[in-house]
C-alpha positions in Angstrom: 4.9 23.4 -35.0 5.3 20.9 -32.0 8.8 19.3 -32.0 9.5 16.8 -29.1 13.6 16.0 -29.3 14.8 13.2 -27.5 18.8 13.0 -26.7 21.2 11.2 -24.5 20.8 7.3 -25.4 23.8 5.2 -26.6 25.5 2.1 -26.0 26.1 1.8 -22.5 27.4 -1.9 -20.2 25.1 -3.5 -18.1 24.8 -1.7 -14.9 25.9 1.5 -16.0 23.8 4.6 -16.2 22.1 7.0 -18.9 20.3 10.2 -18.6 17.8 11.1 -21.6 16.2 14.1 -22.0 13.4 15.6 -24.1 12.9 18.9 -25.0 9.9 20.3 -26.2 9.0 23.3 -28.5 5.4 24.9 -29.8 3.5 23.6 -26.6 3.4 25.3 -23.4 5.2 22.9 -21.1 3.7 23.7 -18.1 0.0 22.4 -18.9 0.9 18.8 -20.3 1.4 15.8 -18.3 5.0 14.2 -19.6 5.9 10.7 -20.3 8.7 8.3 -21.4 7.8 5.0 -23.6 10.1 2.3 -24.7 9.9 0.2 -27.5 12.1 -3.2 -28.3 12.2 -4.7 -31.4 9.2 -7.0 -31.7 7.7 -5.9 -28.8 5.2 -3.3 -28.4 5.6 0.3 -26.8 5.1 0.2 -22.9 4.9 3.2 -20.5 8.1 3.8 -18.2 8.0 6.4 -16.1 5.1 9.9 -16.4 5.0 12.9 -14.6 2.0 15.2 -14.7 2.3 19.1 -14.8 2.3 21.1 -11.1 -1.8 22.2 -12.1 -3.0 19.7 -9.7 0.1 18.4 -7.6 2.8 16.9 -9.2 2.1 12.7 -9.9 5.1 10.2 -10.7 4.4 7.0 -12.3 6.7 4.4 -12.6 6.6 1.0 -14.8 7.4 -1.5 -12.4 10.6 -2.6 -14.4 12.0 1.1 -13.4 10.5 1.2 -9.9 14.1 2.3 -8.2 16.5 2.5 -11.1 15.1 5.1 -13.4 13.9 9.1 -12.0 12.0 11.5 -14.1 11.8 14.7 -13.9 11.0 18.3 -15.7 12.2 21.3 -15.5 9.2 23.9 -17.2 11.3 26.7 -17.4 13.8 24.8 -19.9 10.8 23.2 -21.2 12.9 19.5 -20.8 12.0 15.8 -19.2 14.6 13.9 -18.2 14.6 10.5 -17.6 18.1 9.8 -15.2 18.5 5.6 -15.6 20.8 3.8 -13.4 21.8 0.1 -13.2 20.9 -0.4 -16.4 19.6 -4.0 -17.6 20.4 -5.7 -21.5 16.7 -5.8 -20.8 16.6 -2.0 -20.9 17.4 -2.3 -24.9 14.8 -0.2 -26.6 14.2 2.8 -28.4 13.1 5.3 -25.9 10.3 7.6 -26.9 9.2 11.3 -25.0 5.3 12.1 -24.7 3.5 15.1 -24.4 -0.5 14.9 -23.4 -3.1 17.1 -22.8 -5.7 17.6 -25.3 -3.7 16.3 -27.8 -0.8 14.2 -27.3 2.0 14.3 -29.0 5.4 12.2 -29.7 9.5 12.6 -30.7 11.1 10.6 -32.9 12.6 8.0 -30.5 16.4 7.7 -29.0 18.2 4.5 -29.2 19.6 3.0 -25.6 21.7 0.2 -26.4 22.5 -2.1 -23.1 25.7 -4.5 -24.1 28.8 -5.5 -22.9 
């Protein structure tokens, strides 16, 4: 069974910093290309940052809204994608989602990150 299990959001103030990860079970890591989405209410999912596996050179993506705030990055031999977020926006509100793709793609069941003062 595939299990993708987000952790690390919460309520943080505006310009402070967050670092989710995602841990993944029943896949080999190593093969599939990892993402982070976001979702706000009323709004519909977006891409924020991906990272593909080492097969074929390690790629970064970035949404522009994270372009120099946010870092991915895996680590296969954990099996774990972390998402480190820094200078965080109220407009970073969303519930942030991990992705596995390859063949198949698959998804966890969301963490909450809360931006408020």
């Amino acid at each position: 069974q595939v299990q993708l299990v987000e952790s690390g959001g919460g309520l943080v103030q505006p310009g402070g910093s967050l670092t989710l990860s995602c841990e993944a079970s029943g896949i080999d890591f190593s093969i599939y290309d990892m993402g982070w989405y976001r979702q706000a209410p009323g709004k519909q999912r977006e891409l924020v940052a991906s990272i593909t596996t080492n097969l074929i050179g390690r790629i970064i993506n970035y949404a522009d809204s994270a372009k120099g705030r946010f870092t991915i990055s895996r680590d296969n031999a954990k099996n774990t994608v972390y998402l480190q977020m820094n200078s965080l926006k109220p407009e970073d509100t969303a519930v942030y989602y991990c992705n596995a793709e390859n063949r198949y793609m698959y998804w966890g069941r969301g963490t909450q990150v809360t931006i408020s003062s």
